[in-house]
C-alpha positions as a printed Julia matrix, in Angstrom:
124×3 Matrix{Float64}:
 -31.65  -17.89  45.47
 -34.29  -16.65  48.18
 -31.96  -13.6   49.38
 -31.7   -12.37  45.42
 -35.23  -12.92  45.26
 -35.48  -10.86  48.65
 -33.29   -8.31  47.6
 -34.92   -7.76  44.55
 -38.39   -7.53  45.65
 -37.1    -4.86  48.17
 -34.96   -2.66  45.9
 -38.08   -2.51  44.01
 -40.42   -1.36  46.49
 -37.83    1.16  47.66
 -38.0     2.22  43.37
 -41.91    1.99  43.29
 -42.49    4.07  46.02
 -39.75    6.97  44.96
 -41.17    6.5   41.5
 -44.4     7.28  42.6
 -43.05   10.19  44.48
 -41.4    11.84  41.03
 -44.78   11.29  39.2
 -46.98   12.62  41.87
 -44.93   15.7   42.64
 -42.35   16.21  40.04
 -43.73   15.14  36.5
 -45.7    18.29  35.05
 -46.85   17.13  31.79
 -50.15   17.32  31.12
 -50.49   14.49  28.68
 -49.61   12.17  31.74
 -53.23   11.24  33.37
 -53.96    9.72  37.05
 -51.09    7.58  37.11
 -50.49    4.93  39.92
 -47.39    2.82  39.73
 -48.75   -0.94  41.29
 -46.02   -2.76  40.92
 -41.91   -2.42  39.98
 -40.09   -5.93  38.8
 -36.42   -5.68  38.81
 -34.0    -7.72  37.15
 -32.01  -10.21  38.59
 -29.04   -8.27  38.42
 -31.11   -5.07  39.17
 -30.22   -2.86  35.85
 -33.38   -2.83  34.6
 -37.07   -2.03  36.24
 -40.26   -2.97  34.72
 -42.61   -0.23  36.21
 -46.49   -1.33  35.71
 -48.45    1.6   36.19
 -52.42    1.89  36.41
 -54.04    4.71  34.69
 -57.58    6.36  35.4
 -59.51    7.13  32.35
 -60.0     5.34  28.58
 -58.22    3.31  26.67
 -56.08    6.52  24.89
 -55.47    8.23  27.64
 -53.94    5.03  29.43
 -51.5     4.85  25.94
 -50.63    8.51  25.72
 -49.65    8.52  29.62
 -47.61    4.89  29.45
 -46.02    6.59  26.13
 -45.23   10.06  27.75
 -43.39    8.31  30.99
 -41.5     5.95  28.46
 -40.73    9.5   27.37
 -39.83   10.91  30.45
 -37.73    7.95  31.3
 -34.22    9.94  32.01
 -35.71   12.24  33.79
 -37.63   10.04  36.47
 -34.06    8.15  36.61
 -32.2    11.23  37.67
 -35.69   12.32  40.09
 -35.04    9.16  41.58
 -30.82    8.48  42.01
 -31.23   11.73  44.21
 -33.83   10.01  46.23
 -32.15    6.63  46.59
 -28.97    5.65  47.79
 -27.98    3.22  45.0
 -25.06    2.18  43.67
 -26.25    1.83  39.9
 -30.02    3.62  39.37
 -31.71    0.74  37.29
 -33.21    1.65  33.45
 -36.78    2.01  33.64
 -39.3     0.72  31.48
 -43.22    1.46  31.72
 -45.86   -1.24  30.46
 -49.48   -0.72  31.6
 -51.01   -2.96  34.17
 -53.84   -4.36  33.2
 -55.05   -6.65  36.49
 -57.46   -4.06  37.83
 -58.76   -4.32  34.75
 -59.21   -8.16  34.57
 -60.39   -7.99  38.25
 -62.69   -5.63  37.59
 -64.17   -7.56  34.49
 -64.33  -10.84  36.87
 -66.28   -8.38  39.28
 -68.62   -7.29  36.59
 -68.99  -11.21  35.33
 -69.86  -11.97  38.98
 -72.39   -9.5   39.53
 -74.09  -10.47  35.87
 -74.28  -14.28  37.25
 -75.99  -13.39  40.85
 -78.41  -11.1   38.39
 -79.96  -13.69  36.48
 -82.78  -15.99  37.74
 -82.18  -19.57  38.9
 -84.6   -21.52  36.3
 -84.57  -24.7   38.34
 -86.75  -22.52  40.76
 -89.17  -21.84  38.35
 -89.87  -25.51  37.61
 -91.35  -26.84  40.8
């Protein structure tokens, strides 16, 4: 079970990063915002890739660019069989990522706490 898990994690680092290179360089739709693919899970039997990608900016814009690479889906496949030496190019499916965000709320929640006075100080 380790050397699927193995295999798997590596066949989709080797996607991430060519992923990354097709939205960086080869994607030229404007609706699609500072994108940042963090992480790809593959599938066991590696048809399928669930690409979680990061997105600068407001809620919207982070819809309208997880929407338009949903949309763009074929076309990052094809970017990326040329790039990889696969046998089978897995289906690709783009959620948004949301742990920056919950790290940066923790962060924010952290910072609020070290803000406010310590009122057993103030007694004695």
């Amino acid at each position: 079970m380790k050397a699927l898990s193995r295999r798997t994690d590596r066949v989709g680092e080797m996607v991430r990063m060519a992923i990354s290179q097709v939205v960086l360089q080869g994607l030229r739709d404007p609706r699609i915002g500072l994108a940042t693919i963090t992480e790809v899970k593959m599938s066991p039997d590696l048809k399928l890739a669930r690409v979680f990608v990061s997105v600068l900016g407001n809620s919207e814009q982070q819809k309208v660019t997880v929407q338009q690479l949903n949309h763009a889906r074929a076309h990052i496949r094809h970017e990326i069989s040329s790039l990889l030496k696969l046998r089978m190019v897995p289906d690709l499916m783009f959620e948004y990522d949301s742990s920056l965000d919950y790290g940066t709320r923790i962060d924010e929640l952290i910072q609020q706490t070290r803000k406010k006075p310590n009122i057993d100080e103030d007694v004695e």
